[in-house]
VODREN-48238 format. One record per residue (C-alpha): residue number from 1; x, y, z. Coordinates in pm, 1 decimal, padded with zeros to 6 digits. Layout:
! VODREN-48238
{NUM; {X; Y; Z}}
...
END
This chain:
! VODREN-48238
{1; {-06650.0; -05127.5; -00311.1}}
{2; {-06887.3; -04824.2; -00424.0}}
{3; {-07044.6; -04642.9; -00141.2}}
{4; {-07417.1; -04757.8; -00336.0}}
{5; {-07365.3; -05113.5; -00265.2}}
{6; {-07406.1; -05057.1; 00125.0}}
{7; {-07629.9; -05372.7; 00286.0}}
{8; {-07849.2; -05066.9; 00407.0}}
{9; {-08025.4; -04958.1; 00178.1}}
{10; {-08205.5; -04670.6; 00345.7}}
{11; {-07850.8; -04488.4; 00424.7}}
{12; {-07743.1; -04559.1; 00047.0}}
{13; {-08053.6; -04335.6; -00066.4}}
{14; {-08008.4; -04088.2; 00167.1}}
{15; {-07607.3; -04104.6; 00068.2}}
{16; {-07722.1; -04089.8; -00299.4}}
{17; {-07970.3; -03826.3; -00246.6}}
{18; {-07692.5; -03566.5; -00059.0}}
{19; {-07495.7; -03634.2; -00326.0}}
{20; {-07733.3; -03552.5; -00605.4}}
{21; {-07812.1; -03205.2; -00387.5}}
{22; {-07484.4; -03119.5; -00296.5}}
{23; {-07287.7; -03203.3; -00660.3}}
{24; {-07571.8; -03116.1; -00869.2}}
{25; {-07447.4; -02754.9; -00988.2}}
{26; {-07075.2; -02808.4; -00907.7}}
{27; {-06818.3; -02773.9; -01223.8}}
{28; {-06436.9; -02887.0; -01204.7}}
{29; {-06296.7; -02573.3; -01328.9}}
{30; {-05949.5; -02780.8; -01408.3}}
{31; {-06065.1; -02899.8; -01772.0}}
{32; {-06228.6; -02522.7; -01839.9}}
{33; {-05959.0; -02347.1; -01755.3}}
{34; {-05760.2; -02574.4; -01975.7}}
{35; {-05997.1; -02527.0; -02268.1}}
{36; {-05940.5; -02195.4; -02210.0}}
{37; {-05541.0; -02120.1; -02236.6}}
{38; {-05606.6; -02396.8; -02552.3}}
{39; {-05825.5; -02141.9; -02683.2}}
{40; {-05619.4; -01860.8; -02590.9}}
{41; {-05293.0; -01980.5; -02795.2}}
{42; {-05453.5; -02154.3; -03066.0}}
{43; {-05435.9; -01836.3; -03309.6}}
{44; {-05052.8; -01790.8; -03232.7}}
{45; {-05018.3; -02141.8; -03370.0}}
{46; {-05263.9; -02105.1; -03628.3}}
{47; {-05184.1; -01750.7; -03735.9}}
{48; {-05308.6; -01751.7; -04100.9}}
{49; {-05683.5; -01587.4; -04178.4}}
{50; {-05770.5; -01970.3; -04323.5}}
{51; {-05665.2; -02112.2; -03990.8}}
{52; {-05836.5; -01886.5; -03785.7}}
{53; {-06168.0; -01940.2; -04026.2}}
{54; {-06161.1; -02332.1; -03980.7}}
{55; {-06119.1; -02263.2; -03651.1}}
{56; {-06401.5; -02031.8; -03594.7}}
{57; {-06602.8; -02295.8; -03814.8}}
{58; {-06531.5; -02546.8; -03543.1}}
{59; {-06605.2; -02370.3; -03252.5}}
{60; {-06966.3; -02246.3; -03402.9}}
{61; {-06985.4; -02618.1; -03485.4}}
{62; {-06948.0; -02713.8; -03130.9}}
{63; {-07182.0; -02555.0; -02990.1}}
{64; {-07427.4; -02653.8; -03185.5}}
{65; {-07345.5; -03000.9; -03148.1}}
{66; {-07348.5; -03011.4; -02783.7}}
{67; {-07716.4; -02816.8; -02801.3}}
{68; {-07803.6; -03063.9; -03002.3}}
{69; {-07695.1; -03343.9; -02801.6}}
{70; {-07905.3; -03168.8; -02504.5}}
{71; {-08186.5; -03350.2; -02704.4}}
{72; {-08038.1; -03666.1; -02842.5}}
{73; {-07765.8; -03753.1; -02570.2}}
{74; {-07955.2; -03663.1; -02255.0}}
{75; {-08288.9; -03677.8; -02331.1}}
{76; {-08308.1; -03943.0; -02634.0}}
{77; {-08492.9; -03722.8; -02853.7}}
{78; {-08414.8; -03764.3; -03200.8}}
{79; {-08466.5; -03433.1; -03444.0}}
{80; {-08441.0; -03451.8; -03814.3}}
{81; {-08486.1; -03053.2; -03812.4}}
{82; {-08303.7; -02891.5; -03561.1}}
{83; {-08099.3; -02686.4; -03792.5}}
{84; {-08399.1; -02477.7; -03785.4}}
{85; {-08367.5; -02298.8; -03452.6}}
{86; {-07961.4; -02227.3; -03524.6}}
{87; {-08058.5; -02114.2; -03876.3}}
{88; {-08363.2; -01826.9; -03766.4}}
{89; {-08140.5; -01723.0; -03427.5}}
{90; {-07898.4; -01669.8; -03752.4}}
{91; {-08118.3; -01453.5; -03936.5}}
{92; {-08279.2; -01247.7; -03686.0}}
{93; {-07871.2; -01097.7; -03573.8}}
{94; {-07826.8; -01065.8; -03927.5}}
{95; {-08152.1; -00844.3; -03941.3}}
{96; {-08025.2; -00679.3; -03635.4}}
{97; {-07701.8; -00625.4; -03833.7}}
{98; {-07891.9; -00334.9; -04058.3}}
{99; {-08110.0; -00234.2; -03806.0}}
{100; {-07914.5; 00086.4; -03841.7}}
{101; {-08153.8; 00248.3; -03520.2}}
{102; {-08088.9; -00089.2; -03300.6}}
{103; {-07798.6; -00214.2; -03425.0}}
{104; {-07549.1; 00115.1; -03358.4}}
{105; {-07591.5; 00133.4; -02988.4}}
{106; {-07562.1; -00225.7; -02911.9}}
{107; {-07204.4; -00405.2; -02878.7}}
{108; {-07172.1; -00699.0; -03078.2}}
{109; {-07065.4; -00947.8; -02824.1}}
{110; {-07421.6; -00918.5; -02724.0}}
{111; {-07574.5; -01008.0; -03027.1}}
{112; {-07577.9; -01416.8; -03020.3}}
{113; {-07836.5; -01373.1; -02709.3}}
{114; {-08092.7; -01208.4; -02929.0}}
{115; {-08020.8; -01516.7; -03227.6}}
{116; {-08042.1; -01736.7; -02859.0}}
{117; {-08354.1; -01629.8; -02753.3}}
{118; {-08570.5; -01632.3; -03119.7}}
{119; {-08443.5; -01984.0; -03116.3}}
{120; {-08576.9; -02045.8; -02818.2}}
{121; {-08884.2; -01885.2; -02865.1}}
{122; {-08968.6; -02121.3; -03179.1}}
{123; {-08866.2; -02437.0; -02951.8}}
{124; {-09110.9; -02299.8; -02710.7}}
{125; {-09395.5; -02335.5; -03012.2}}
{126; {-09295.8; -02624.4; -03155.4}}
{127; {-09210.1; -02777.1; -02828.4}}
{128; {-09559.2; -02741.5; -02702.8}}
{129; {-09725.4; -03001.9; -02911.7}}
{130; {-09400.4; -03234.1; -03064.2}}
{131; {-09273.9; -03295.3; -02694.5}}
{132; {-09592.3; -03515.6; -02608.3}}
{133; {-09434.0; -03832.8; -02760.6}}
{134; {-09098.5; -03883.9; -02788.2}}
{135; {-08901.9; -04118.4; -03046.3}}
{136; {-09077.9; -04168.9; -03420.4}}
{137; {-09332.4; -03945.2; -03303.8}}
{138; {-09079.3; -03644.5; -03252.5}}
{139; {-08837.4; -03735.3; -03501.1}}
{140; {-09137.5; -03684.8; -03744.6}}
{141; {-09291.0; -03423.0; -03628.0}}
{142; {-08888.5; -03277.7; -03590.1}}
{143; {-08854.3; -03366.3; -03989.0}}
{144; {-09205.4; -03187.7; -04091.1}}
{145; {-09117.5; -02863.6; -03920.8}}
{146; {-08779.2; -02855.0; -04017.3}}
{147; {-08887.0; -02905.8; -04422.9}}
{148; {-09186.0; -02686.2; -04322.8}}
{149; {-08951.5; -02392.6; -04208.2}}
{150; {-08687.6; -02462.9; -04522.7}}
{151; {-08977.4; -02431.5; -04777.8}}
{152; {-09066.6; -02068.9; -04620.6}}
{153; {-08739.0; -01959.5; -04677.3}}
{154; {-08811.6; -01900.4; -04996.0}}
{155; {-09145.4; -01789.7; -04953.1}}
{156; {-09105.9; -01549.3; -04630.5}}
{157; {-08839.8; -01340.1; -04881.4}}
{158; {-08910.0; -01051.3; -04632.5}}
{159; {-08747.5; -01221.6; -04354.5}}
{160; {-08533.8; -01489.0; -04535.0}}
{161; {-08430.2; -01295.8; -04805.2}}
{162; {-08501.3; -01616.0; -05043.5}}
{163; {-08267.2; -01757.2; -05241.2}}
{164; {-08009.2; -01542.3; -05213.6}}
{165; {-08039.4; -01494.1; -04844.0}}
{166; {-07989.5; -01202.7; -04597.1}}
{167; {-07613.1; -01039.0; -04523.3}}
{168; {-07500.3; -00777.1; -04314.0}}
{169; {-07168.1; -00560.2; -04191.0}}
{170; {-07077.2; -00664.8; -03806.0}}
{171; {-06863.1; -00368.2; -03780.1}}
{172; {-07161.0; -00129.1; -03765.3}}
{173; {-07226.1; -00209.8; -03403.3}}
{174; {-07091.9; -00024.1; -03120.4}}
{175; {-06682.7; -00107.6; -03008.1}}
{176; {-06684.1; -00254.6; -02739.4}}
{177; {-06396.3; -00103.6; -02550.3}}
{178; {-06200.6; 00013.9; -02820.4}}
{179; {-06272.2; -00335.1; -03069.4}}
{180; {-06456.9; -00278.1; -03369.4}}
{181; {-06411.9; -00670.5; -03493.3}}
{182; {-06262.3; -00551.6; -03812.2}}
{183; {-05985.1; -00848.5; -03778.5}}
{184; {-06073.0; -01208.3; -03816.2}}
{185; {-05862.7; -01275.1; -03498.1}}
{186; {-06103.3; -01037.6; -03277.9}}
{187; {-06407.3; -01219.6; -03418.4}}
{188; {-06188.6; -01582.9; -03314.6}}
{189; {-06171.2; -01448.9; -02913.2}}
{190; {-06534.1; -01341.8; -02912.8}}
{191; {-06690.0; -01728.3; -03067.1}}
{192; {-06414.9; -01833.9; -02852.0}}
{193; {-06584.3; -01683.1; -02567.9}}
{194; {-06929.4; -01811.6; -02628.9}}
{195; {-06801.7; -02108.6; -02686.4}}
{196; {-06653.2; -02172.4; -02342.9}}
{197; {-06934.6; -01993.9; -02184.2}}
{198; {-07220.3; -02152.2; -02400.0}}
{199; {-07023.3; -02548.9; -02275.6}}
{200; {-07017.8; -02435.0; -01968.2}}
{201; {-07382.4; -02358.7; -01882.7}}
{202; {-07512.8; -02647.4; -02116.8}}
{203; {-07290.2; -02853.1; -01866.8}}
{204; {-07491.4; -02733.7; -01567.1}}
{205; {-07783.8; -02769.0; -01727.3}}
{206; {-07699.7; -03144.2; -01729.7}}
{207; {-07611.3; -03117.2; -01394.9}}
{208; {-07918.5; -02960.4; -01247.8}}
{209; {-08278.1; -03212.3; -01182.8}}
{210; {-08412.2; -03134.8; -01463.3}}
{211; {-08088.8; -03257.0; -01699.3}}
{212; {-08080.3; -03523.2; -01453.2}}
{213; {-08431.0; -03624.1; -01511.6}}
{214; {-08408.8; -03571.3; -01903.2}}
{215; {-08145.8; -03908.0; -01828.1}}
{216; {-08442.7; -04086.7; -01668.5}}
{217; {-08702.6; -04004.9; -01945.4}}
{218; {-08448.1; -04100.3; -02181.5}}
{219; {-08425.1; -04432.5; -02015.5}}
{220; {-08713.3; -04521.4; -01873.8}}
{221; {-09037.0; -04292.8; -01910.0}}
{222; {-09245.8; -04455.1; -01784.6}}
{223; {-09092.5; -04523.0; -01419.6}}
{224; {-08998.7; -04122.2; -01404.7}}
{225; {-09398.2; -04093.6; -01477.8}}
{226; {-09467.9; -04349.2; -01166.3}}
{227; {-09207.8; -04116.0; -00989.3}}
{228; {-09432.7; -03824.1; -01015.0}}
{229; {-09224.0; -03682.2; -01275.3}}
{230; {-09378.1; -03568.1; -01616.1}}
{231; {-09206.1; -03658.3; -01882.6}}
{232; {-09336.5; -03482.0; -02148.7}}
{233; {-09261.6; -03152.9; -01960.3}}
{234; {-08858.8; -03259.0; -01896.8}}
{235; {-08869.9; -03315.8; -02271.9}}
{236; {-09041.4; -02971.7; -02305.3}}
{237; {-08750.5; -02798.1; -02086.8}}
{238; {-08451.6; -02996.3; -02270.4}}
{239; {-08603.3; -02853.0; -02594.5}}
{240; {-08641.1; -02521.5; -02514.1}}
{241; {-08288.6; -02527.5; -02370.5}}
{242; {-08114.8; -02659.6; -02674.9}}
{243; {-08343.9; -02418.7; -02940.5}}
{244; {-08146.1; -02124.2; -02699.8}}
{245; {-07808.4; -02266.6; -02693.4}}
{246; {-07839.7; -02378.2; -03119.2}}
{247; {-07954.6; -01981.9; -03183.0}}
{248; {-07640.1; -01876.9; -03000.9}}
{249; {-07460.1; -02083.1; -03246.3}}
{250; {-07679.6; -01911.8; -03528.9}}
{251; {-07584.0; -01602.3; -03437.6}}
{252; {-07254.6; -01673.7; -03416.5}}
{253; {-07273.5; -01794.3; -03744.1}}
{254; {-07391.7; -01429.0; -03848.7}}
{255; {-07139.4; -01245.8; -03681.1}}
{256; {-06846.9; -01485.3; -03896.8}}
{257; {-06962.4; -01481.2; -04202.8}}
{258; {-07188.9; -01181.0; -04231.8}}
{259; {-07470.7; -01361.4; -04438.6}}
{260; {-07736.7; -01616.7; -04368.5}}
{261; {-07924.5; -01829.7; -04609.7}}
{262; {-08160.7; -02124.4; -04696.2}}
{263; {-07859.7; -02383.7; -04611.6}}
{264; {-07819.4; -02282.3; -04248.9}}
{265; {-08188.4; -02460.2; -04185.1}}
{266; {-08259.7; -02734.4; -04435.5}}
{267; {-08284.7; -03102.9; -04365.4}}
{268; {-07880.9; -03094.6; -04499.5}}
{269; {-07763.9; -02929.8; -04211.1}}
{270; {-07961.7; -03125.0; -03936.5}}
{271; {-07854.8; -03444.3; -04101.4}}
{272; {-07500.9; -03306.5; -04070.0}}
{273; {-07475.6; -03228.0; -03690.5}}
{274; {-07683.4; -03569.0; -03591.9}}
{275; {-07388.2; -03718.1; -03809.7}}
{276; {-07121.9; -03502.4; -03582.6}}
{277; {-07283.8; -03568.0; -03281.6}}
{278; {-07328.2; -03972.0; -03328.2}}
{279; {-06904.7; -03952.6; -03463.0}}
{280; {-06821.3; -03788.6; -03140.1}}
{281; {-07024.2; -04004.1; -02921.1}}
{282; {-07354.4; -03921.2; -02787.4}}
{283; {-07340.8; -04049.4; -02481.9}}
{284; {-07050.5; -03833.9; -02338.4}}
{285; {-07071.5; -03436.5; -02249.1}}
{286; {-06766.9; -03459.5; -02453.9}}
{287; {-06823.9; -03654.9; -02718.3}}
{288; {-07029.8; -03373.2; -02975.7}}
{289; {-06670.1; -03175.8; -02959.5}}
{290; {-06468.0; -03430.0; -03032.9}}
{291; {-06725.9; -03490.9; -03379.2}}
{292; {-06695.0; -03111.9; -03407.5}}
{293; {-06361.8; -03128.3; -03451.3}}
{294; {-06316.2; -03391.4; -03691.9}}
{295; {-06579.6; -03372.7; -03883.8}}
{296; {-06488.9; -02960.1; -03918.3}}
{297; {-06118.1; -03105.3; -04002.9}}
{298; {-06261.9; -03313.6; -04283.0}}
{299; {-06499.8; -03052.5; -04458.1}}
{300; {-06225.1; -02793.1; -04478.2}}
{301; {-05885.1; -02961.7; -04452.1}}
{302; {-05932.2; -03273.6; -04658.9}}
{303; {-06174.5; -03073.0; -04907.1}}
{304; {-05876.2; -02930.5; -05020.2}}
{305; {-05705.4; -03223.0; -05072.6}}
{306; {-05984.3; -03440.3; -05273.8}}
{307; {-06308.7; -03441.6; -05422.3}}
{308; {-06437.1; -03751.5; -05214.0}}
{309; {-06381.3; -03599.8; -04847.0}}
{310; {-06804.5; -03654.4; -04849.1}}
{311; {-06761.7; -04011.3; -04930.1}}
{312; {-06458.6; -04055.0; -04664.3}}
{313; {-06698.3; -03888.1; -04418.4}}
{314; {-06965.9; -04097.9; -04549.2}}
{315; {-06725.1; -04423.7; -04478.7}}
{316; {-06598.3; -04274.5; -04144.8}}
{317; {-06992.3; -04222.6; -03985.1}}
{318; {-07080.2; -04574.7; -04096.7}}
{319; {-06766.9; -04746.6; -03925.6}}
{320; {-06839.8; -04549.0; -03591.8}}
{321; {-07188.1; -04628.7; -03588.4}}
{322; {-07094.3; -05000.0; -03674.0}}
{323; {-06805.5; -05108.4; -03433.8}}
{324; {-06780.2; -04813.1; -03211.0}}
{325; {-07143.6; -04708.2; -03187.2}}
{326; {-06976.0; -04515.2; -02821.7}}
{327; {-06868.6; -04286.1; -03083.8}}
{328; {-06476.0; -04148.4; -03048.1}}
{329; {-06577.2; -04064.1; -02699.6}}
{330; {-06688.2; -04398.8; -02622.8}}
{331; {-06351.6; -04536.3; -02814.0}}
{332; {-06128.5; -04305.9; -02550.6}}
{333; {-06353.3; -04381.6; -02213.7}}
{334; {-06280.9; -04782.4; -02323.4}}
{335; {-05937.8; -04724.4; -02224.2}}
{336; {-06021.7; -04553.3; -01877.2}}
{337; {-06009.3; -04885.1; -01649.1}}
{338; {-05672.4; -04997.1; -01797.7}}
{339; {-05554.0; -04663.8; -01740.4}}
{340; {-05675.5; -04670.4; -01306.6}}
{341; {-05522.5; -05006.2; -01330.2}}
{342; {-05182.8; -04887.6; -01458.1}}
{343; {-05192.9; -05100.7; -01762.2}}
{344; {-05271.2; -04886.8; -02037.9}}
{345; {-04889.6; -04880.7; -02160.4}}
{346; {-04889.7; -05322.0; -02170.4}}
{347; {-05157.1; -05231.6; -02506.3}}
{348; {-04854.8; -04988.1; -02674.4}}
{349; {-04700.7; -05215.8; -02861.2}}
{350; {-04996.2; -05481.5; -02951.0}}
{351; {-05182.0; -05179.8; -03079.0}}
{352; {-04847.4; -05036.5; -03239.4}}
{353; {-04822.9; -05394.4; -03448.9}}
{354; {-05189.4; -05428.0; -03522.7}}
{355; {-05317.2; -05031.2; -03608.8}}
{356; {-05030.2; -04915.0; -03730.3}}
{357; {-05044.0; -05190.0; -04052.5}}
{358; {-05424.7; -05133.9; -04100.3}}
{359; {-05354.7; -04756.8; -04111.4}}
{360; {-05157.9; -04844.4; -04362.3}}
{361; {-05392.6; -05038.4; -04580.3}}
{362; {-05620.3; -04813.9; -04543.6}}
{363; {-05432.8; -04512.0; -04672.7}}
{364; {-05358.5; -04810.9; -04970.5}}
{365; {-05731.0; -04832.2; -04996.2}}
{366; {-05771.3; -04461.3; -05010.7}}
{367; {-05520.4; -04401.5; -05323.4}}
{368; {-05683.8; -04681.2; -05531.0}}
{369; {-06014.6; -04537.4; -05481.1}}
{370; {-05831.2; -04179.9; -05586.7}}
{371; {-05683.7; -04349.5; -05864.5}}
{372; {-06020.9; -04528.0; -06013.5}}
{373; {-06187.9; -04196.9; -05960.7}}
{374; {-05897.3; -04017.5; -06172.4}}
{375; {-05903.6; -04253.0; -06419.9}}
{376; {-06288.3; -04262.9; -06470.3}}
{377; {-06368.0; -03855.5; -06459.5}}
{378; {-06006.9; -03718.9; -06588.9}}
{379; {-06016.7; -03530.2; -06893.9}}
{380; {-05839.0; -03699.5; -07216.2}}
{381; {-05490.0; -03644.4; -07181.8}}
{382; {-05485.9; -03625.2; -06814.3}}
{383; {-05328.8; -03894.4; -06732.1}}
{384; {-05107.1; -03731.0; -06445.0}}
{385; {-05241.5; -03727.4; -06107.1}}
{386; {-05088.3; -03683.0; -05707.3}}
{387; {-05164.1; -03881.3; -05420.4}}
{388; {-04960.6; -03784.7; -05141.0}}
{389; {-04796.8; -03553.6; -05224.8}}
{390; {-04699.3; -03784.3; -05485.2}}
{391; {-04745.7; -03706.2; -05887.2}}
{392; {-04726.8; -04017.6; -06121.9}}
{393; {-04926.9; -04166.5; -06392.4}}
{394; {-05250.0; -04311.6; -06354.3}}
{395; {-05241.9; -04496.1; -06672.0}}
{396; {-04923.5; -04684.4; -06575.7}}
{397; {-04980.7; -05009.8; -06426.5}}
{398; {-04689.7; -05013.8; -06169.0}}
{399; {-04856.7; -04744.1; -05930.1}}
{400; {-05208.2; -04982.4; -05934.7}}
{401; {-04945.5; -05246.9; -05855.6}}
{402; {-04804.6; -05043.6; -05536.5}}
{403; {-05101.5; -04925.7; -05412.2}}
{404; {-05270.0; -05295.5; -05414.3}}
{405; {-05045.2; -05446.9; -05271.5}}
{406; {-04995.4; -05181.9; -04980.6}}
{407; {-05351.9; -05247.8; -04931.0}}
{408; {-05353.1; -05579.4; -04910.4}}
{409; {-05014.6; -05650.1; -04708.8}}
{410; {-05138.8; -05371.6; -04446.6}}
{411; {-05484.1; -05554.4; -04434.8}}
{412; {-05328.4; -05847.8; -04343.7}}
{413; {-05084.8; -05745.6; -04130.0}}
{414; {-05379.7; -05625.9; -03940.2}}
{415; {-05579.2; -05929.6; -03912.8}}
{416; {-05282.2; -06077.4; -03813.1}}
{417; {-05188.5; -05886.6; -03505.7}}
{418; {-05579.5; -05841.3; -03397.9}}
{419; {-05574.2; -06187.8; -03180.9}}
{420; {-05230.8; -06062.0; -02951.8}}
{421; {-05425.6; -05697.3; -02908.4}}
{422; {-05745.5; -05836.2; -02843.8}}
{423; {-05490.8; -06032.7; -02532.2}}
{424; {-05344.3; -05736.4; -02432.4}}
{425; {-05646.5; -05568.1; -02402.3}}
{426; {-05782.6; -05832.0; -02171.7}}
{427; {-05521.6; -05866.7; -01969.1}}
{428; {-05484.5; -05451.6; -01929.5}}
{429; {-05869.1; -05452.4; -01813.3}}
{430; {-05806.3; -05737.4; -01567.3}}
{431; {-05726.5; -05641.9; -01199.5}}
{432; {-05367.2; -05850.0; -01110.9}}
{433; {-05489.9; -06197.5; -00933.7}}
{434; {-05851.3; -06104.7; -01060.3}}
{435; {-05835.1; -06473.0; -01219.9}}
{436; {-05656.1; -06688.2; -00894.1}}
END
């Protein structure tokens, strides 16, 4: 039985309230210091320049996801513009960059606070008046700045260098101990750094009243306002916090690629991380860096491997949001009572029988829709094409045979084994003699 369903309910407050004060700032370092040594190996395993780009991609990616889920997670704001504040905290360290005067005495790891704190500096204006009113009244007022913003781009030339954008050399910045950052592995350990240190203080900030309030207002607004609490200011701090954390990612974004333009704040790229963050579940700390992940995985892996990765993505987002609306997070935390019950390995096989097929189908479903996009846009003449690693012709009707009827046995198998894991998974949930 919890300790908050005590018959007293004065003692469970005051247990609930030492809690809050005592656990408020604490932080499991078990799971960080995992992340870390992760982090720390990854470019052995990865050791190619291409690997240690995607993988630079995804960590920039993450943090902007989980500063973005500061608003949408935790405090149920949603923006339609937030790429803003990561794009100008992107700019500004690339202006930095040939500040020749500025730039030369300052070491570069230092850099992504300056891109940090212009981003939050614009949160703090636009914060002031489009934190009043939460939901359609943000998300508007989100949208309007955001295409407000993107249209001076390529007005502002001075600043945003228009079309064409602004670029700059990280390696005119002062070593820092010896480490110029002429190697892409050097510029891996430094995002790498800010990445674990930019996760670990948005995780406090959850932690601390005011993240724990931004819950509340999310909620409920209207009981934290009977509280005493204003709600419109807990939306103000949450804001301002997540405009610092998403120029940090900016500026990270500087220091990889050495150039900055128009695309780092339209309404594409804010569409893009509220996509990442609802995939990775936006209800879980977690969640954004699980959609970072993937959704990084997609853009650059499959991109290579086929023109429709956008339309797979597109596919992908609308299945989450329709049966596992948790997100991938969600999907993984489903499993967590089965697993304190000891039960989790009774679902092996049932799953085994049932995903395993429907994986399979859906790969099936994947080469047809390769196939009827070769044979529709190829060339004349082309009538060759691969699909796993597979070349054969497109034109020929055994392959459209094959791949229909993978589709459609896999399907089925599917179908057919959902009822028995749909069982298991009851049974694996259910405490033994729960039903006597």
């Amino acid at each position: 039985m919890s300790e908050y369903s005590s018959t007293d309910p004065t003692k469970a407050q005051a247990k609930a309230q030492q809690r809050m004060r005592a656990g408020s700032m604490t932080l499991s370092l078990t799971p960080w210091i995992i992340g870390a040594l992760i982090l720390l190996v990854l470019p052995y395993v990865f050791t190619s320049n291409s690997g240690l780009t995607i993988m630079n991609q995804m960590l920039i990616t993450i943090i902007f996801a989980l500063a973005y889920n500061m608003l949408l997670g935790q405090g149920g704001m949603l923006s339609f513009g937030h790429a803003v504040y990561m794009g100008v905290g992107g700019f500004l360290c690339v202006h930095i960059m040939n500040w020749d005067a500025f730039f030369g005495i300052l070491p570069l790891p230092v850099l992504p606070i300056f891109g940090g704190l212009f981003g939050m500096g614009l949160a703090l204006i636009v914060g002031s008046f489009s934190t009043r009113k939460a939901g359609t009244v943000f998300a508007m007022i989100s949208l309007g700045v955001g295409e407000l913003i993107a249209a001076c781009s390529v007005i502002i030339v001075a600043f945003f260098g228009g079309e064409e954008g602004v670029s700059g050399d990280r390696t005119y910045g002062l070593p820092f101990f010896g480490v110029e950052f002429l190697q892409q592995i050097e510029v891996y350990y430094l995002i790498a750094f800010w990445t674990i240190i930019s996760a670990a203080l948005m995780y406090l900030f959850s932690r601390t009243p005011i993240g724990r309030m931004a819950n509340a207002v999310r909620d409920n607004p209207e009981r934290a306002e009977f509280l005493g609490y204003s709600a419109r200011w807990v939306r103000f701090y949450s804001f301002v916090a997540s405009g610092f954390f998403a120029g940090i990612a900016g500026g990270l974004f500087a220091i990889n690629y050495e150039i900055v333009t128009e695309e780092n704040l339209n309404t594409t790229q804010s569409g893009l991380i509220l996509l990442i963050t609802f995939l990775g579940g936006a209800g879980f700390f977690f969640g954004p860096i699980l959609g970072a992940i993937v959704f990084t995985l997609v853009q650059t892996v499959l991109s290579l491997q086929t023109e429709l990765w956008a339309f797979y993505a597109g596919l992908l987002f609308v299945a989450t949001v329709m049966y596992f609306p948790g997100g991938l997070a969600g999907l993984l935390m489903m499993h967590v009572p089965a697993f304190r019950l000891g039960k989790l390995q009774r679902m092996f096989i049932p799953y085994m029988r049932t995903l395993l097929p429907g994986l399979i189908g859906l790969l099936g479903a994947a080469a047809l829709i390769e196939m009827i996009f070769h044979w529709r846009h190829a060339s004349i003449g082309d009538e060759e094409m691969t699909v796993y690693w597979t070349t054969f012709n497109s034109h020929s009707i055994l392959p459209w045979i094959i791949a229909i009827a993978v589709t459609t046995i896999g399907i089925w198998l599917c179908r057919t084994g959902t009822p028995a894991m749909l069982e298991a998974w009851n049974d694996a949930n259910t405490p033994d003699g729960a039903g006597q």
